[in-house]
N, C-alpha and C positions, 0 to 999 in steps of 0.2 A: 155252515162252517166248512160240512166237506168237500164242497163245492167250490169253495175260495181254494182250500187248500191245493185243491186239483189243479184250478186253473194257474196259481203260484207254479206248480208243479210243470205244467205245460208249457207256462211263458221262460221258465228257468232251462226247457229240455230243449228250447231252441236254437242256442249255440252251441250248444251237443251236437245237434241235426247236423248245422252247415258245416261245424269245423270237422267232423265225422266224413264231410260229402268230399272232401279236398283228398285229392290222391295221390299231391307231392311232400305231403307235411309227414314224417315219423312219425310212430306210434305213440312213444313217449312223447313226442310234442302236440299232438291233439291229445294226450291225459292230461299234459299240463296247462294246457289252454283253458278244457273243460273245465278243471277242478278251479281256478284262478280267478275264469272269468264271471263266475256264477257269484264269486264273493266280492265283486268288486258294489252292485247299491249297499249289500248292505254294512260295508266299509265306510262309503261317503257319508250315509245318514249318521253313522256311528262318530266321523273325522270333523262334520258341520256340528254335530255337540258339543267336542271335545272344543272346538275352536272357540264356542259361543262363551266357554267356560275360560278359557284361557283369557281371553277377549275382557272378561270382565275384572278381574282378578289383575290383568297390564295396567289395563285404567284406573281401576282402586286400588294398589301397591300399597299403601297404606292398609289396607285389611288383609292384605296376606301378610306382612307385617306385622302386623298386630297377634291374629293368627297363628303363626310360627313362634311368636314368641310369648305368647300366653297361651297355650296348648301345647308349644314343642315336638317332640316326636310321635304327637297321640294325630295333629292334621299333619305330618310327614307322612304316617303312614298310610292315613286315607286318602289323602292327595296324591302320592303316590301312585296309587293304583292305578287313576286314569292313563288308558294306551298310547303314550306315546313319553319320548325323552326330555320334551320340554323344562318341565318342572324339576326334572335333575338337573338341569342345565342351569335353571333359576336358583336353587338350591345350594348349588355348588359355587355362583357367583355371589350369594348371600354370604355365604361364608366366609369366601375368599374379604369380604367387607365386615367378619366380626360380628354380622346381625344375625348369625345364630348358631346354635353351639354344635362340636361334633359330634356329639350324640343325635343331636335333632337330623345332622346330616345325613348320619349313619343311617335314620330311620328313611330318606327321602331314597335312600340309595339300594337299600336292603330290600325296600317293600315294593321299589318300583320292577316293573317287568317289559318295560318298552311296550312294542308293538306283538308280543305274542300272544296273549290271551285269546283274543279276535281270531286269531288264526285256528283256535283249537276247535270253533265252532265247525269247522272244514269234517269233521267225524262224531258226528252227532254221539256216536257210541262212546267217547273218549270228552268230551265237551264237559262231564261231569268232574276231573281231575281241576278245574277251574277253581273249584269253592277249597277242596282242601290247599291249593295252591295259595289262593286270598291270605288261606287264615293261618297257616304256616308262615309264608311271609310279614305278615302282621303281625304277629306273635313273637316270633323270632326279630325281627326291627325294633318292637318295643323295648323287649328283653334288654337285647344290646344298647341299645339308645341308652337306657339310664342308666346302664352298666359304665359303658364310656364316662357320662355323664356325671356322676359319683364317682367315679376313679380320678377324671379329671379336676372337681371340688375338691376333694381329700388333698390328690396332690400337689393343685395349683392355687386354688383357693376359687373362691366363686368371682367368674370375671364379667363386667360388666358388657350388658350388649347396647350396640349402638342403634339406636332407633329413628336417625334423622333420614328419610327417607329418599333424600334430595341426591345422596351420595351414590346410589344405585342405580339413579338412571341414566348415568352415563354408559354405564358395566351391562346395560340389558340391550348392548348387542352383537350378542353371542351367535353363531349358528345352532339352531337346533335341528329336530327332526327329519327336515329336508332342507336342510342349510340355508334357510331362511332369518333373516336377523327378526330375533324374538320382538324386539320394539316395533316392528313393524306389523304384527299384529294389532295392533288398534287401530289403524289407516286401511279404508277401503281404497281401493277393489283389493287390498291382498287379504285380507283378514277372511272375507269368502270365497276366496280363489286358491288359498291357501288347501282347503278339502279337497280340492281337486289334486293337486300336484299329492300331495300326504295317499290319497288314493292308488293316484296311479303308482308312486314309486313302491307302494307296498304289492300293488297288484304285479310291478315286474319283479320285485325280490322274490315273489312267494312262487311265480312262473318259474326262476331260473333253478329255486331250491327243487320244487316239484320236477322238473325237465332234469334237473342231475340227478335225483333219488331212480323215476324211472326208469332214463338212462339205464345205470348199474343195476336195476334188477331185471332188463328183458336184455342183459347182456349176456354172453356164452360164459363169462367169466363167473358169474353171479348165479342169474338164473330164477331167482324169486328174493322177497323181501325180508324171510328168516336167512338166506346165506348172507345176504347184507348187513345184516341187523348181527349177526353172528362175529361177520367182518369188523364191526366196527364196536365188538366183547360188548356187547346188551349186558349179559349172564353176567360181566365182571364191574368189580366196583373201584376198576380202573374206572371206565367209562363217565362214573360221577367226577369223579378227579379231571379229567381231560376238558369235561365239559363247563365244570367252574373255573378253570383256567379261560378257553376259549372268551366264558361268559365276559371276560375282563379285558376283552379288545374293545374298544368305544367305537362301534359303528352298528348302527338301527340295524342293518343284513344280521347279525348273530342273533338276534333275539328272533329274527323270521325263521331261520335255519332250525334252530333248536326248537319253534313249534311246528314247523312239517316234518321235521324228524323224527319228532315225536308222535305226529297223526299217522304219519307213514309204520310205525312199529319198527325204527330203524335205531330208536335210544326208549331207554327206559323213566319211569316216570323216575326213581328219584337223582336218577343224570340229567332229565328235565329242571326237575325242583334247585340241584345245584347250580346250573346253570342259568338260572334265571334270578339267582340271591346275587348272582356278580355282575348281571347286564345290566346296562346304567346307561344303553346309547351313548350318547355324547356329554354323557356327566361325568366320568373319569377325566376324559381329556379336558375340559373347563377346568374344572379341578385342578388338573396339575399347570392347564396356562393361568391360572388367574393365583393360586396360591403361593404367597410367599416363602411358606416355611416348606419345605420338601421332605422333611420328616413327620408333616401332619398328611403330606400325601401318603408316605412309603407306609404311615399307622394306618390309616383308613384302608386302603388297599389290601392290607395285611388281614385286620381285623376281616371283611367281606370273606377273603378268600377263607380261612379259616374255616371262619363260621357256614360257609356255603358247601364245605369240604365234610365238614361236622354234621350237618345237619341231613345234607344227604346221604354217608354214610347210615346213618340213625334209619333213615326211610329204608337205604336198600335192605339193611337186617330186619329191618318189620315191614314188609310188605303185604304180609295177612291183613295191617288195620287199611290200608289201600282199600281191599276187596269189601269188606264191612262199612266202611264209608259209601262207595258203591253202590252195595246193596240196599242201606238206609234212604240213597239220593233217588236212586231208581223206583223203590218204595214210594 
């Protein structure tokens, strides 16, 4: 086994070697190369998953359907999970059609995290902030989900959801992830060609974020990555604020940004944590083109920011249990 790992190790230290041997590339542009290109197989193998999963789920809409509406925000918020904007986009377009409620939404919105997770693996030491991330957001989705959900009953009454299937697939073709129309995942050659472009576009957001972070710290202005990380109030619980804001632009680059920022030590985990209860990729803006009522967007909208506001304040005044999850996971 030490042996593989070694040689892993060797085959990985190779485009260190050559991009190291180039004598016209900046410094901070061979850090960002290095660090980028090393995570690009295991992105692919990661993005050929994610697509096989997507893949199946286009085809049988009817059991996501079904799904979503007899489990509700309990498969919002495990579906969810998986890395990328997709399913908020699908989610956001169900809605917008009445097939499922906005609490279930709330959950698809709260729990998802786009494309950042993957990225946190880039700092093995930091890689462990993942699990408390899962179950925070999971937690927090559910919460809210029946919160809505019961406030909505009480005040509207319980309103029927529509289940004919037939109505949705006109509406399933939205851009997602790499502005690819979602219906066109069931149709080869895109549906395994699709990991490749999902690859690459992540492998250049996470080169340009890396290339500006080292940028600014081997600059005179800077200097190292605590004046940076300084710059941009770590310490202050401004920084959660800013970052649940940002989180609420609808474009995949925010959710890359905010996990090299965070491997970088240039934001802090619960400006992370905020920031990532409001990234939703391209499921806000579906959202607001596909819904009719624009006061179920300004609530929803509302409600995230709130709660993503809330909930990372809560993290930056206890960040002791931070350290103690840590020590448990390292255990």
């Amino acid at each position: 086994m030490e042996q593989i790992l070694q040689n892993i190790k060797e085959i990985l230290g190779v485009p260190a070697f050559l991009i190291n041997q180039c004598p016209i590339l900046p410094q901070y542009i061979k850090l960002a190369l290095i660090d980028s290109i090393n995570f690009i197989p295991w992105l692919y193998i990661l993005y050929y998953g994610i697509e096989l999963l997507e893949r199946f789920f286009l085809t049988h809409i009817e059991i996501f359907v079904k799904l979503i509406q007899k489990l509700g925000p309990l498969f919002g918020v495990a579906i969810a999970n998986v890395p990328e904007c997709g399913y908020q986009v699908i989610a956001s377009t169900f809605y917008s059609r009445r097939m499922m409620t906005r609490g279930t939404l709330l959950a698809f919105l709260i729990a998802g995290s786009d494309d950042a997770l993957p990225l946190l693996f880039m700092d093995l030491s930091k890689a462990f902030v993942i699990i408390p991330i899962v179950i925070i957001k999971i937690i927090v989705g559910i919460v809210v989900a029946y919160s809505v959900d019961i406030f909505d009953a009480i005040t509207s009454g319980k309103k029927k959801l529509l289940e004919d299937v037939n109505v949705i697939n006109s509406d399933l073709n939205e851009p997602a992830c790499c502005h690819h129309r979602i219906q066109t995942v069931e149709n080869p050659p895109y549906w395994y060609m699709h990991p490749f472009t999902h690859t690459f576009n992540m492998f250049m957001f996470t080169f340009i974020c890396l290339a500006f972070f080292y940028c600014l710290i081997q600059s005179n202005a800077m200097g190292s990555a605590e004046t940076l990380a300084n710059f941009f109030m770590i310490n202050s619980p401004i920084q959660v604020i800013v970052t649940a804001v940002l989180g609420m632009v609808s474009n995949c680059f925010v959710s890359v940004f905010l996990a090299v920022a965070y491997v970088k030590g240039i934001i802090s985990f619960p400006a992370l944590l905020s920031g990532l209860i409001t990234v939703t990729g391209l499921g806000l803006m579906t959202l607001t083109k596909r819904c009719d009522k624009k006061s179920d967007v300004t609530f929803i909208t509302g409600v995230m920011l709130v709660v993503a506001i809330a909930v990372g304040l809560v993290a930056y005044y206890n960040m002791q249990v931070l350290d103690i999850v840590k020590d448990f996971i390292v255990r």
